[in-house]
Structures are given as structure tokens and as C-alpha cells.
TORTI-570921 format. One record per residue (C-alpha): residue number from 1; residue in three letters; x, y, z. Coordinates in Angstrom, 1 decimal. Layout:
REM TORTI-570921
(NUM; 'ALA'; (X; Y; Z)),
...
//
This chain:
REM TORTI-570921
(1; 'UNK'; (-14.1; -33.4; -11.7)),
(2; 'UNK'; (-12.7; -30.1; -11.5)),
(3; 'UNK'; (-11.3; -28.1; -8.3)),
(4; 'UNK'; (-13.4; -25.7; -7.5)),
(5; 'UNK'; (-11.7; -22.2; -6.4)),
(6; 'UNK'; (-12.8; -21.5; -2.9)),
(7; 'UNK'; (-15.4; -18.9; -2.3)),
(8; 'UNK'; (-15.4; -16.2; 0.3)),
(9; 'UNK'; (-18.7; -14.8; 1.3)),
(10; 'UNK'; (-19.5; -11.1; 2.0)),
(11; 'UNK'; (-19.9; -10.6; 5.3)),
(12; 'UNK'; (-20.9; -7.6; 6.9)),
(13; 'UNK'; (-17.5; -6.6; 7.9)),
(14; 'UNK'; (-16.6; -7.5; 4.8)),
(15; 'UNK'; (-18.8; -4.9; 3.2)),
(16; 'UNK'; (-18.0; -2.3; 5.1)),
(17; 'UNK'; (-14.2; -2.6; 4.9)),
(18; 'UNK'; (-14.6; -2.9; 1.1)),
(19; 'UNK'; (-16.6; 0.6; 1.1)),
(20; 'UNK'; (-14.1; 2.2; 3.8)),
(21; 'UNK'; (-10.7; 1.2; 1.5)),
(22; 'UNK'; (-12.6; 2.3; -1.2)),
(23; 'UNK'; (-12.7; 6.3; 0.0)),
(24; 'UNK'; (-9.1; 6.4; 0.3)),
(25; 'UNK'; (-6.7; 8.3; -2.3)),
(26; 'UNK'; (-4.0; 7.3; -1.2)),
(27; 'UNK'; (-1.7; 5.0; 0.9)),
(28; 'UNK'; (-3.3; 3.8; 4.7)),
(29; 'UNK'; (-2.5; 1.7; 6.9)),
(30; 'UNK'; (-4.0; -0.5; 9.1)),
(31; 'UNK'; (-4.4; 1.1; 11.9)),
(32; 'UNK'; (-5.8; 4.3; 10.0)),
(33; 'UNK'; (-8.5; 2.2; 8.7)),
(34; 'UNK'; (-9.3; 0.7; 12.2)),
(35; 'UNK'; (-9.6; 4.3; 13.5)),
(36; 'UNK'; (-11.9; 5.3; 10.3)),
(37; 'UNK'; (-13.6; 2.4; 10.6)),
(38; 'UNK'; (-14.3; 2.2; 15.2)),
(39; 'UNK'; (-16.0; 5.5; 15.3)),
(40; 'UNK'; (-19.1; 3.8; 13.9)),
(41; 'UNK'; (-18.5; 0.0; 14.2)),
(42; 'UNK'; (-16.7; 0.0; 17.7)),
(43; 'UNK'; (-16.9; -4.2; 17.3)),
(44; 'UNK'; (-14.5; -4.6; 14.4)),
(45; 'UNK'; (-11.0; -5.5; 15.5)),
(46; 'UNK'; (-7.7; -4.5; 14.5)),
(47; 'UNK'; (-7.4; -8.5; 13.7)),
(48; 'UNK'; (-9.8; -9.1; 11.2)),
(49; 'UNK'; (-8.9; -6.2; 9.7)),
(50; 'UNK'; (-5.1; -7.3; 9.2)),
(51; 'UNK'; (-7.0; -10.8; 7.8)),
(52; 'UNK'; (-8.9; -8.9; 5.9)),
(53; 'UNK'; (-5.9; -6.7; 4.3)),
(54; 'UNK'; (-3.7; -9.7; 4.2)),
(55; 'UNK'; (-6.1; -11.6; 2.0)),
(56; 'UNK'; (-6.8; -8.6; -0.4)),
(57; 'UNK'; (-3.0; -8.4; -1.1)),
(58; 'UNK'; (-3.0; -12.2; -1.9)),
(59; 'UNK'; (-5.9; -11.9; -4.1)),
(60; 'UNK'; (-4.3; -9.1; -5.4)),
(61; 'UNK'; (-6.7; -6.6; -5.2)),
(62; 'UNK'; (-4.4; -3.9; -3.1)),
(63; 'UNK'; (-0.8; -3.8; -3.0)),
(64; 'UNK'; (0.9; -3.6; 0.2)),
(65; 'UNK'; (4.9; -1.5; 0.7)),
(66; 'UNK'; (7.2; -1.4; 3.4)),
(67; 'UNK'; (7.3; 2.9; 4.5)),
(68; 'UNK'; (9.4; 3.6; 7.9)),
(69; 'UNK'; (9.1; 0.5; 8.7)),
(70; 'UNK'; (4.9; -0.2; 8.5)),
(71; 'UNK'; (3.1; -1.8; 6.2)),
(72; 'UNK'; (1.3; 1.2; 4.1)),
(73; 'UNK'; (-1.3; -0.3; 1.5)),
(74; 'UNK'; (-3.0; 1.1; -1.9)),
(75; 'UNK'; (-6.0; 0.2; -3.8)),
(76; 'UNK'; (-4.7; 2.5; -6.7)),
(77; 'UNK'; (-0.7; 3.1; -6.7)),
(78; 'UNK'; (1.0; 0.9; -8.5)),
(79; 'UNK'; (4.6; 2.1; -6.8)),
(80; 'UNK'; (6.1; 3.6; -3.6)),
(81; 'UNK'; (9.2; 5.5; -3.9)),
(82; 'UNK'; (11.1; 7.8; -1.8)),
(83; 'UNK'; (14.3; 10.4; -2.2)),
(84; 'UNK'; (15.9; 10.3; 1.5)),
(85; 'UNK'; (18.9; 12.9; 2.2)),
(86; 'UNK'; (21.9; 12.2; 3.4)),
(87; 'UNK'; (22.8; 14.9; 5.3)),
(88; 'UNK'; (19.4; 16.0; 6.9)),
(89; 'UNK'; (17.5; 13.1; 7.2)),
(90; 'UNK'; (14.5; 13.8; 5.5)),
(91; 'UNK'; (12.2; 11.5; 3.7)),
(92; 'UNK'; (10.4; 12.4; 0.8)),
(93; 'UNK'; (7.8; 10.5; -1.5)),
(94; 'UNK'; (8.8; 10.5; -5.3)),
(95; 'UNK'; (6.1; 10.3; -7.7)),
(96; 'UNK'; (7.6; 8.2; -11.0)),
(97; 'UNK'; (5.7; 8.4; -13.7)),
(98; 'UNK'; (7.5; 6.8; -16.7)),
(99; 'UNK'; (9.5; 3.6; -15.7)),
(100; 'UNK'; (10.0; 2.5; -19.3)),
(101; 'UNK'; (13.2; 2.2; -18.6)),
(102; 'UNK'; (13.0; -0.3; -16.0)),
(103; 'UNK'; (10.5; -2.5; -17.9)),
(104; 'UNK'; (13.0; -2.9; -20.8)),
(105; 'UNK'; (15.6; -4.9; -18.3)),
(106; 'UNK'; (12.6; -7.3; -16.8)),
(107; 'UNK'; (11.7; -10.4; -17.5)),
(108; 'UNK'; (8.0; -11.0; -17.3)),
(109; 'UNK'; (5.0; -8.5; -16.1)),
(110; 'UNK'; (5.4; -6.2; -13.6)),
(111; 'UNK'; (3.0; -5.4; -11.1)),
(112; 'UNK'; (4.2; -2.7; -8.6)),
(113; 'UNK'; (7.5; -1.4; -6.8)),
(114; 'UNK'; (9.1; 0.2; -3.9)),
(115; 'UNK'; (12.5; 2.2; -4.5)),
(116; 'UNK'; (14.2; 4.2; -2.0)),
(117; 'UNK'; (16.5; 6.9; -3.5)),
(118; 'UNK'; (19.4; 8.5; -1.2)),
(119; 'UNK'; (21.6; 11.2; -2.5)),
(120; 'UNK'; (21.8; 15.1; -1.0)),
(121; 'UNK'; (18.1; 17.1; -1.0)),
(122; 'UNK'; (18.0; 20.6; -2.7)),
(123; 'UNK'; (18.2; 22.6; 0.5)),
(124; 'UNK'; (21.6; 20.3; 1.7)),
(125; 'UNK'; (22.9; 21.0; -1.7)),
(126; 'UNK'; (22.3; 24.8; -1.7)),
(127; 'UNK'; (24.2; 25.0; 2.1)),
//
């Protein structure tokens, strides 16, 4: 007999965390989501959604990154990057869009990344 892959229903909550992570463009949070999300459904927790978003990253569905020390998550990026300076401290997102040159030094698939970048910003470089 063969193992059967265990099934997850769709709950309510379910349903309507899938259609609120859909509307995003871009990286969220937790915590943004909850507040979306408790306007209109005050009874979902900030728990189930961390379940939730903990089992779509498993399943692979979203990817999660470490950003100043959160977890940010994505249902579209496959990468997180940033360029931080420094002299002045600031942060800045890169946006990457040919990494050919790091898929000719792996070894198997890749499925997202997270680089952070420091050097000296424009502005520092120009003072």
C-alpha cells in the first residue's frame, strides 16, 4: 500500500489568507498581513497566521528572507538583496536581474537568495 501524502483542508482562514498574500507585490511580513487582515476578520490571530506562513514556506509556495532582522516573505521574488554603506549606514534593496554567473559555480537547482552587499554608497563616495 502506498503512503498517502497528507491533506490539508481549506479552511476559512485559510481562504482568506490565501486571497490576502495574494494582493501583495512585494515582500510582507507577518505582522503587515495580520493588520490587513484584523480590520475585517478581528478573530484571526497573529499565531495561525505565523502557522499558516510557516507551512507555505515548507510547501514551498512562498519564500521567506531574513531583512533587519524579521522575517520578510514573497509569493513572487525569487531573491532579497541589499547594498549597505559603510560610512552612513544606509540600507538599500538591490534588484539583480541576471545571476548567470552565480548558477555556473552551483551544484544542483536553485531556488531563491539573500545577499547583503557593503561597500561605500554614491553620496559617501562623492563627499
Amino acid at each position: 500500500m502506498k503512503p498517502q501524502t497528507p491533506q490539508t483542508r481549506l479552511t476559512t482562514q485559510k481562504a482568506i489568507l490565501e486571497t490576502e498574500i495574494a494582493q501583495f507585490s512585494s515582500f510582507f511580513t507577518a505582522e503587515e498581513l495580520h493588520h490587513k487582515i484584523k480590520k475585517e476578520f478581528p478573530h484571526l490571530g497573529i499565531a495561525t497566521i505565523y502557522r499558516y506562513l510557516k507551512t507555505l514556506v515548507h510547501q514551498n509556495q512562498i519564500h521567506s528572507y531574513q531583512c533587519e532582522r524579521r522575517t520578510i516573505y514573497s509569493t513572487n521574488t525569487k531573491n532579497h538583496s541589499h547594498f549597505l554603506c559603510e560610512k552612513c549606514n544606509t540600507k538599500s534593496h538591490l534588484h539583480l536581474k541576471n545571476i548567470d554567473s552565480l548558477k555556473q559555480n552551483l551544484r544542483g537547482k536553485m531556488c531563491h537568495f539573500q545577499i547583503d552587499i557593503t561597500g561605500i554608497c554614491e553620496d559617501c563616495l562623492g563627499k
